[in-house]
C-alpha positions as CSV (number, residue, x, y, z in Angstrom):
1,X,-21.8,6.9,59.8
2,X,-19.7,9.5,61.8
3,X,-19.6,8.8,65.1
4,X,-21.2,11.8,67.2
5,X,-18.4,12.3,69.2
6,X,-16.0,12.7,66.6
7,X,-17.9,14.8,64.6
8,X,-18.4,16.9,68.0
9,X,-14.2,16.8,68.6
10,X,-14.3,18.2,65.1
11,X,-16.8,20.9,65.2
12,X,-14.8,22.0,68.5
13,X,-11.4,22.3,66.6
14,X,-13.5,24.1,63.7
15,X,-14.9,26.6,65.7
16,X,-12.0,28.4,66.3
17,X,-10.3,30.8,63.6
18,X,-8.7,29.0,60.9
19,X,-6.7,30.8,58.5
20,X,-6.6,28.0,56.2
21,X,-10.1,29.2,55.5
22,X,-10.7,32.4,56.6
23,X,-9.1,35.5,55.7
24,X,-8.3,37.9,58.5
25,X,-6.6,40.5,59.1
26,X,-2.6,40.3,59.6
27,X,-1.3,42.1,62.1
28,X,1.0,40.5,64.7
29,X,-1.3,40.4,67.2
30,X,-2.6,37.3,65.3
31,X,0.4,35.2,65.1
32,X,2.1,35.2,68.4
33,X,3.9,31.5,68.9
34,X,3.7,32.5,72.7
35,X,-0.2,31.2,72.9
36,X,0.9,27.9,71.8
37,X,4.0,28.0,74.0
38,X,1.3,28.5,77.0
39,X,-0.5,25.5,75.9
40,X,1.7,23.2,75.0
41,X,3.1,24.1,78.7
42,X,0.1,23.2,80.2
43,X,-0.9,19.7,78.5
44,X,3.4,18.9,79.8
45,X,5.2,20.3,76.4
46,X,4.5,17.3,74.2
47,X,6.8,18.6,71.5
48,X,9.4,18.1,73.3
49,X,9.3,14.4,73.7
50,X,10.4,13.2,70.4
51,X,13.6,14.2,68.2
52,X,11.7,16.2,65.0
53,X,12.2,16.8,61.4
54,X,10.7,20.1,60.2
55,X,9.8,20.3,56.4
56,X,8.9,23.4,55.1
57,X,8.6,24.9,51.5
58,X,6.4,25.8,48.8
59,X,5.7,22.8,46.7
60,X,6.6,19.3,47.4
61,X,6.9,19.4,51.0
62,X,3.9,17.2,52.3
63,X,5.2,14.8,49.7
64,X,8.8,15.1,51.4
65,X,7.4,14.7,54.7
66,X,6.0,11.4,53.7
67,X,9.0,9.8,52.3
68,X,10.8,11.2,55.2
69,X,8.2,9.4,57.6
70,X,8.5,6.5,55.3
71,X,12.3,6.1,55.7
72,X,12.5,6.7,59.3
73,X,9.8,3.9,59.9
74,X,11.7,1.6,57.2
75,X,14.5,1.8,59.4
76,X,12.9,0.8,63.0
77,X,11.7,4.2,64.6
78,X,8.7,4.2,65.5
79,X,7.7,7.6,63.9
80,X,4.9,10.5,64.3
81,X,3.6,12.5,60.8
82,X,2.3,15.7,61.0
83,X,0.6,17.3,58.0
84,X,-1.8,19.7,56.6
85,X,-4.4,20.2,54.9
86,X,-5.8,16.6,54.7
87,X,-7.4,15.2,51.4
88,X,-10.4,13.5,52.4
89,X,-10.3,12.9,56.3
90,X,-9.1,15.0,59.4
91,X,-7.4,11.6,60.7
92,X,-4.9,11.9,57.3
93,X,-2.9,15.1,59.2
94,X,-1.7,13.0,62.2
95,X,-0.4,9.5,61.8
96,X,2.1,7.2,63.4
97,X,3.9,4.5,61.5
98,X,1.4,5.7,58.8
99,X,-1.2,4.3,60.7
100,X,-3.9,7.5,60.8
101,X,-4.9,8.6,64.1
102,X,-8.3,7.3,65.4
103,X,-11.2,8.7,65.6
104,X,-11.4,7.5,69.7
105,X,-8.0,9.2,69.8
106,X,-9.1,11.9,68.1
107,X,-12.2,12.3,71.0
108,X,-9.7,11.5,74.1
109,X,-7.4,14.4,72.8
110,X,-9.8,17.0,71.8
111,X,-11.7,16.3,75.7
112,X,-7.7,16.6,77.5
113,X,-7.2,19.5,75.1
114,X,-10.7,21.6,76.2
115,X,-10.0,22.9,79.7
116,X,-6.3,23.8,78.7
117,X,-7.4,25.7,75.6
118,X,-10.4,27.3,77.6
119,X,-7.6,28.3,80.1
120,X,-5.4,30.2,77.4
121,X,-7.9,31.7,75.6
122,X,-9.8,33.1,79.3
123,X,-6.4,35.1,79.4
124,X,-5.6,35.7,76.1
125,X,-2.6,37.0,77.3
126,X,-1.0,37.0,73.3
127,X,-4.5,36.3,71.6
128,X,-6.7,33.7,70.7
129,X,-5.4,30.1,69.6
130,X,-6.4,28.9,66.1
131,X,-7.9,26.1,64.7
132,X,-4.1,24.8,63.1
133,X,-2.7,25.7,67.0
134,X,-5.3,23.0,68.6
135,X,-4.8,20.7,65.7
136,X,-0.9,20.9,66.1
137,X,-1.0,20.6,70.1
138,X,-3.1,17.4,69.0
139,X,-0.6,15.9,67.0
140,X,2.6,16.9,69.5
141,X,-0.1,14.9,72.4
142,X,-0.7,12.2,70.2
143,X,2.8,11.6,69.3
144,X,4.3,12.0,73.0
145,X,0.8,9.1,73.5
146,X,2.1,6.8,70.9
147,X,5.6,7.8,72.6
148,X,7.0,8.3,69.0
149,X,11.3,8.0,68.6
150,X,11.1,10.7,65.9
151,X,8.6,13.4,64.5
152,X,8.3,14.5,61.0
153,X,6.1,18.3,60.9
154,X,5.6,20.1,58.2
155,X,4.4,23.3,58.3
156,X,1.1,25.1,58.0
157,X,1.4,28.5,55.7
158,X,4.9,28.8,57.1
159,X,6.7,32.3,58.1
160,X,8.6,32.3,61.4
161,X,5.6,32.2,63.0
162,X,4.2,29.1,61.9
163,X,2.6,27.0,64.7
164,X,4.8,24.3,64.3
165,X,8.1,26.3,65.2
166,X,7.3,25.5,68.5
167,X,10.0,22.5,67.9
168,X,14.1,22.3,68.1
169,X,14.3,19.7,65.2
170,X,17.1,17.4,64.5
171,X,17.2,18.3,61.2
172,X,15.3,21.1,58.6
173,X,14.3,20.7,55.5
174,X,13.5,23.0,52.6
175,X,11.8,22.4,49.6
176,X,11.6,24.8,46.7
177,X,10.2,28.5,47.8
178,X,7.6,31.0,45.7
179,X,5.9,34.0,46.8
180,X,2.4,31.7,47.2
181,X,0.7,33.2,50.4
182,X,2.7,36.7,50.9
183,X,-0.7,38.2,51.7
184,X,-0.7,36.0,54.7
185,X,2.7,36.0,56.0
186,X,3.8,39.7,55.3
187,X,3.0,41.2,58.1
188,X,2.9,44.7,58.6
C-alpha cells in the first residue's frame, strides 16, 4: 500500500499544469525559464552544486542518460539521474547511484518545496510553474541532498526552453533529432 503521504506529495506535484499530459496553449507566456530561475533561487540554486551532463534528443536519449549515469558511477562519482517520463513509478525519474529516490525523500522535498512554490506562483511574475518545473527543482534538491559529484539531466520535451536548461553542464549530448513534438515547442 501507498503510503498517504507520498501519494499526497504526488497529488501536490500533479496538480499543477503538466504538459506531458495536457495540451495547452503555446505562447511564450507559458514557458519562461525565469519562474524556475526564482525557485530554484529560493530553495539555495541546487543546480548549481554538482558538475552536469545534459542529454537531449529525439530518440535514445533516456537510454544515453542511463549509460552515461552508469559510467560515471563505474568510475567512483557518486552520481545524480534525472529523467522523464517514468515507466511504472514516480521514484524511477530521480535516482542516485541508481538507487531510486525514496518515497520519505520524496515527502521531505515536496513539504521544503511548498512554501517556495506558493511564493512564486503568489507573484507570478513570468507565470505559473509546471508540474515537470517542481519535479525538476526536486531532483536539483535531491541531488545537492545526496551532495552528488556529477549530474546526468535529460530533458523534458526539449526546445531552449526546457526546464532543465536551468544548468551550465560540463558536457551536452545529442542524440538523433525528428520533428516529434513541433506542436509543442514552436512557438508563436
Amino acid at each position: 500500500m501507498i503510503d498517504a503521504r507520498y501519494q499526497q506529495a504526488l497529488d501536490y506535484l500533479y496538480s499543477f499544469v503538466d504538459y506531458e499530459t495536457e495540451p495547452r496553449p503555446r505562447d511564450a507566456a507559458h514557458y519562461d525559464l525565469r519562474r524556475m530561475d526564482e525557485l530554484l533561487a529560493r530553495l539555495g540554486n541546487p543546480q548549481r552544486q554538482a558538475r552536469a551532463v545534459h542529454i537531449a534528443g529525439t530518440k535514445g536519449k533516456g537510454s544515453v542518460a542511463v549509460m552515461v549515469a552508469s559510467a560515471l558511477t563505474a568510475s567512483g562519482y557518486t552520481t545524480g539521474l534525472y529523467t522523464s517520463p517514468h515507466l511504472l513509478t514516480f521514484n524511477e525519474r530521480i535516482r542516485v547511484d541508481d538507487k531510486l529516490i525514496s518515497d520519505e525523500d520524496v515527502v521531505k522535498l515536496v513539504d521544503r518545496l511548498r512554501p517556495e512554490v506558493a511564493a512564486v506562483n503568489e507573484k507570478a511574475t513570468y507565470g505559473l510553474l509546471t508540474t515537470f518545473e517542481l519535479i525538476t527543482a526536486l531532483g536539483f534538491a535531491y541531488f545537492q541532498l545526496k551532495e552528488v559529484d556529477l549530474q546526468v539531466i535529460e530533458v523534458g520535451l526539449g526546445g531552449r526552453l526546457d526546464a532543465t536548461n536551468v544548468i551550465q553542464p560540463e558536457v551536452s549530448v545529442i542524440t538523433s533529432i525528428s520533428f516529434d513534438h513541433t506542436e509543442v515547442l514552436v512557438i508563436p
